[in-house]
C-alpha positions in Angstrom: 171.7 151.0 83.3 175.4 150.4 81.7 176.5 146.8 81.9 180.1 148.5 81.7 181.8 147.4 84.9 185.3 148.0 84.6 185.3 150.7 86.5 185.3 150.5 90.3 183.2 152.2 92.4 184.8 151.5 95.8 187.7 154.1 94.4 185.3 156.9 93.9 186.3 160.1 95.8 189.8 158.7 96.0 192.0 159.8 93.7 195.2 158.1 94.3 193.2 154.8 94.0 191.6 155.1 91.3 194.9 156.8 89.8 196.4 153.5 90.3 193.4 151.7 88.9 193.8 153.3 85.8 197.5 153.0 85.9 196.8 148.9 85.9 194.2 149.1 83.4 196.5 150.7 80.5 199.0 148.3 81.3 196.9 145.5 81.0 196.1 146.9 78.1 199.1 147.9 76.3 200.4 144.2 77.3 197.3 142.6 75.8 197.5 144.7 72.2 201.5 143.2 72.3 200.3 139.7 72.5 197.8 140.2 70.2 199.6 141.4 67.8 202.9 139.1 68.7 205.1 141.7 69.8 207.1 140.4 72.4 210.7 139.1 72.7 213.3 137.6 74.8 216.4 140.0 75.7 219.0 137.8 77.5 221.3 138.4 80.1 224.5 136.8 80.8 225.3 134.7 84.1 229.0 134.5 84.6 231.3 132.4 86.2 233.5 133.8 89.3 236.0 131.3 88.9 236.5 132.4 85.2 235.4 135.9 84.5 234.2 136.5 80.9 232.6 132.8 80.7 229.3 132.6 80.6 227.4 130.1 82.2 224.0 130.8 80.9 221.7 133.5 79.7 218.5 134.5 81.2 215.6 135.3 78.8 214.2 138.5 79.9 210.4 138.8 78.7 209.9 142.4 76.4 206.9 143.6 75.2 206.4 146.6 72.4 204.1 148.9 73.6 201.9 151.3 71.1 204.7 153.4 70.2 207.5 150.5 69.4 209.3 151.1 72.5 210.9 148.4 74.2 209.2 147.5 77.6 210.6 145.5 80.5 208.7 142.7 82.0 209.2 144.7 85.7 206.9 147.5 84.3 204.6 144.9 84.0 204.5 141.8 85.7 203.2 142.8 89.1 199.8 143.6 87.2 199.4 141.0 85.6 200.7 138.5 87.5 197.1 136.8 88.0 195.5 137.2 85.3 195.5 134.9 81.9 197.1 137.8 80.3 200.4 136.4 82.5 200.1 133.0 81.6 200.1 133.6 77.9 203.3 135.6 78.7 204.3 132.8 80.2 203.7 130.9 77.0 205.2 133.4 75.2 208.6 133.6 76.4 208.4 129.2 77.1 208.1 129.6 72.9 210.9 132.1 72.4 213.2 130.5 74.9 212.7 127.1 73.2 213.3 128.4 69.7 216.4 130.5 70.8 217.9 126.8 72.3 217.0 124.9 69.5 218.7 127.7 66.8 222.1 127.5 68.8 222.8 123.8 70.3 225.6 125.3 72.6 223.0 127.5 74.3 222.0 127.3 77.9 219.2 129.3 79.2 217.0 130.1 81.6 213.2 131.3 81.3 211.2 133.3 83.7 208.0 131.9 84.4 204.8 131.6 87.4 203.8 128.9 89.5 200.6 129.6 88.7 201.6 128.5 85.0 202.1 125.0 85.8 198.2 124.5 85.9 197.6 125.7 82.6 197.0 124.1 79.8 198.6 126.1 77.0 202.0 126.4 78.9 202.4 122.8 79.7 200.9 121.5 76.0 204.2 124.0 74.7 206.6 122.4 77.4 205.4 118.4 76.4 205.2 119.0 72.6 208.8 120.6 72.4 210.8 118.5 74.9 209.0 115.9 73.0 210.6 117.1 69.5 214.0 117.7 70.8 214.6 116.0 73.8 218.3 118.0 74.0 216.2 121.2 75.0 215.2 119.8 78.4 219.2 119.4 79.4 219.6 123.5 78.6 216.6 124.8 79.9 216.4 126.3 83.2 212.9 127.3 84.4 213.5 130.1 86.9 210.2 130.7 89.8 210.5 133.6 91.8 210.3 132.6 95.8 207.3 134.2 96.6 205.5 132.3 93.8 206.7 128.8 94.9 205.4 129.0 98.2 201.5 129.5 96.9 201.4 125.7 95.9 205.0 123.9 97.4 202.9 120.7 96.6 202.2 121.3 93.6 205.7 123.0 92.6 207.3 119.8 94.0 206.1 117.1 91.8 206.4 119.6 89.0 210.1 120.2 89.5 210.4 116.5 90.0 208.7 115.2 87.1 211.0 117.7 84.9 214.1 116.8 86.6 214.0 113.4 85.4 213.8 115.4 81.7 217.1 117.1 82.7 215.6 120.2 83.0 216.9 122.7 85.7 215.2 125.0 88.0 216.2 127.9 89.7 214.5 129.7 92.6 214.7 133.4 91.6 215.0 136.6 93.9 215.5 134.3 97.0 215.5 136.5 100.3 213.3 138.9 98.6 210.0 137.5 100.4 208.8 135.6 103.3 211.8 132.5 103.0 210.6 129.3 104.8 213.8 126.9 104.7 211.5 124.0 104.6 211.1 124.9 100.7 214.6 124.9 100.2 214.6 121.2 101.7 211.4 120.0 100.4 211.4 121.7 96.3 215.1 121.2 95.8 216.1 123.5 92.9 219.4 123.5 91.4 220.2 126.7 91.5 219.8 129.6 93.9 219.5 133.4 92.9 219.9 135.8 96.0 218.2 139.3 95.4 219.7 142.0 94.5 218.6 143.9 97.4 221.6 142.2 99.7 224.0 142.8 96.7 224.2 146.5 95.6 226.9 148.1 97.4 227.5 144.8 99.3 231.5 145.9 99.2 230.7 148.8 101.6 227.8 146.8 103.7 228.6 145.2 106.4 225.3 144.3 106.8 224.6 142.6 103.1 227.9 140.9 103.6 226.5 138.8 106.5 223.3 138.5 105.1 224.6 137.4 101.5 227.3 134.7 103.0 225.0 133.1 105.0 222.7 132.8 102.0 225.5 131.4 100.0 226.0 129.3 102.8 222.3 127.9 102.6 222.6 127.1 99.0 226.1 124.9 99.3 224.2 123.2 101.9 221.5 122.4 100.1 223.9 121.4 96.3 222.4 124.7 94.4 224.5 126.1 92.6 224.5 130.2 93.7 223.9 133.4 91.8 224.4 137.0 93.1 221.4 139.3 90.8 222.1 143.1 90.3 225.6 143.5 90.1 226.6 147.0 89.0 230.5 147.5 89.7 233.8 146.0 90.2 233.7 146.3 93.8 230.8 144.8 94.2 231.5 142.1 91.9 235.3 141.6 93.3 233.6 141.2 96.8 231.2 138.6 95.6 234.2 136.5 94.0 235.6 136.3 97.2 232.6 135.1 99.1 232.0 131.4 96.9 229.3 132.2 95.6 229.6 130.4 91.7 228.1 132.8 89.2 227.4 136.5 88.8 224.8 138.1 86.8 224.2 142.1 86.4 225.0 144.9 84.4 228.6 145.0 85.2 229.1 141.9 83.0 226.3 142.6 80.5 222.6 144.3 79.7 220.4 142.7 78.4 220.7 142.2 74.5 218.5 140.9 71.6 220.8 137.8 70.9 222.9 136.1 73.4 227.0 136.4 72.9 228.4 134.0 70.6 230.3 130.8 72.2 229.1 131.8 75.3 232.1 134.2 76.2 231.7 137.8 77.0 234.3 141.1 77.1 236.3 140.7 80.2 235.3 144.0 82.2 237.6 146.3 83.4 238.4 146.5 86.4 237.8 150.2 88.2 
C-alpha cells in the first residue's frame, strides 16, 4: 500500500473539489520553493494624509513572493491557503525581517507589516521581533504591526497582552480590513489599536453610495471614539478620495495615491494626483 497521503479521498468523484484541492496544493507549493530559496520581498504602499495630500504618513509592506517563472506574486493570491499552516508563519517571519531592515536602512521611515495572530505563538517570529527591537530600539517607535480583524478575534486574550506588552516598546498596531468580518465592538474597547483600517468593500465608489457613505462615517465615527487614528483601504479615484476627505477620516491609502513599489518614496512625499 502507498504511504502517499496527500491526496484526499473524500474529493473523489468531485471534480470541482478536488479542482480546488489541487489549486491549494500548487500554491503551497510554489510559496514554499520562494521561501526556500529566499525569494520574497516587501512592495510598499503609501498611506496619505487628508489634511495634506501628497504627505505620506507611512508605508505598508506588502509581502511578494517569486513564483517558478520570476513573476512577481501578491500575498492575496496566496494568503488564504496558507494562512494556517507553518508555511504562513515563516511568511510572517519573512516580511517581520524585510520590514525591519527597510526601517533600519532609512531612519525617517515609518511602516507598517502585515502579519497573523496566530504568529504571536511562534517562536521564530517573536525571537526576530525581541532580537531586533533589542539592537535598535528606534525600530519599535516606526513599526506598525497591522492584524486583520478576523484574525484578532481567534485569541482577543492572547492579542491583548501582546499589543500591550509592545505598546510599552512604542510599537503601533493597526486592525486591518475592519468591517470586513464578524466585528464585535467589545474588541475595539478591550485590544485598543492605534489605528483603524476600514475595508475597502464600503469605499469603492463610496462617492455614488449612499449606502457606503453611512456605513463608512459611522465607522469613522467608531474609531474617533475609540483614539485610532482612521484609514480608508482601496481608493481608486478622485471622487472617491475627495469624498473621503470630507468625511474625517485621517489618512488614505489606495492606488489613486500610489501602487505598490519596490522602495518606498524618498522623504516620505508623493506626486500630488490630479484631480479628474
Amino acid at each position: 500500500m502507498s504511504n502517499d497521503t496527500s491526496f484526499d479521498s473524500s474529493v473523489a468523484g468531485d471534480p470541482l473539489s478536488f479542482a480546488v484541492q489541487a489549486r491549494d496544493e500548487n500554491v503551497i507549493a510554489m510559496v514554499a520553493r520562494a521561501v526556500d530559496r529566499g525569494e520574497t520581498m516587501l512592495a510598499y504602499q503609501p498611506v496619505v494624509r487628508t489634511d495634506k495630500p501628497g504627505q505620506v504618513a507611512f508605508y505598508e509592506g506588502l509581502t511578494r513572493v517569486l513564483d517558478g517563472t520570476g513573476r512577481v506574486i501578491p500575498a492575496k493570491q496566496f494568503i488564504e491557503t496558507i494562512e494556517e499552516t507553518e508555511l504562513g508563519r515563516k511568511i510572517d517571519c519573512l516580511a517581520l525581517n524585510h520590514g525591519l531592515d527597510a526601517l533600519e536602512a532609512d531612519p525617517g521611515l515609518r511602516l507598517s507589516i502585515n502579519m497573523s495572530a496566530r504568529s504571536i505563538g511562534f517562536r521564530s517570529w517573536q525571537d526576530i521581533l525581541d532580537r531586533r527591537l533589542r539592537r535598535n530600539e528606534t525600530l519599535g517607535e516606526r513599526l506598525i504591526l497591522e492584524i486583520t480583524e478576523s484574525s484578532a478575534i481567534l485569541m482577543p486574550e492572547i492579542v491583548s497582552n501582546f499589543m500591550t506588552d509592545l505598546q510599552d516598546h512604542g510599537v503601533a498596531f493597526a486592525l486591518d480590513d475592519f468591517g470586513a468580518g464578524y466585528t464585535s465592538f467589545r474588541y475595539l474597547r478591550d485590544f485598543y489599536f492605534d489605528i483603524l483600517k476600514i475595508d475597502r468593500q464600503f469605499i469603492e465608489g463610496i462617492h455614488r453610495d449612499v449606502d457606503n457613505q453611512i456605513l463608512t462615517q459611522a465607522l469613522v465615527g467608531i474609531g474617533q471614539h475609540f483614539e485610532m487614528f482612521t484609514v480608508a483601504e482601496g481608493v481608486e479615484d478622485a471622487a472617491d478620495a475627495a469624498f473621503l476627505a470630507k468625511t474625517g477620516i485621517d489618512c488614505i491609502q489606495g492606488y489613486y495615491f500610489g501602487a505598490p513599489q519596490i522602495a518606498p518614496h524618498p522623504h516620505g512625499y508623493i506626486a500630488r494626483p490630479k484631480r479628474a
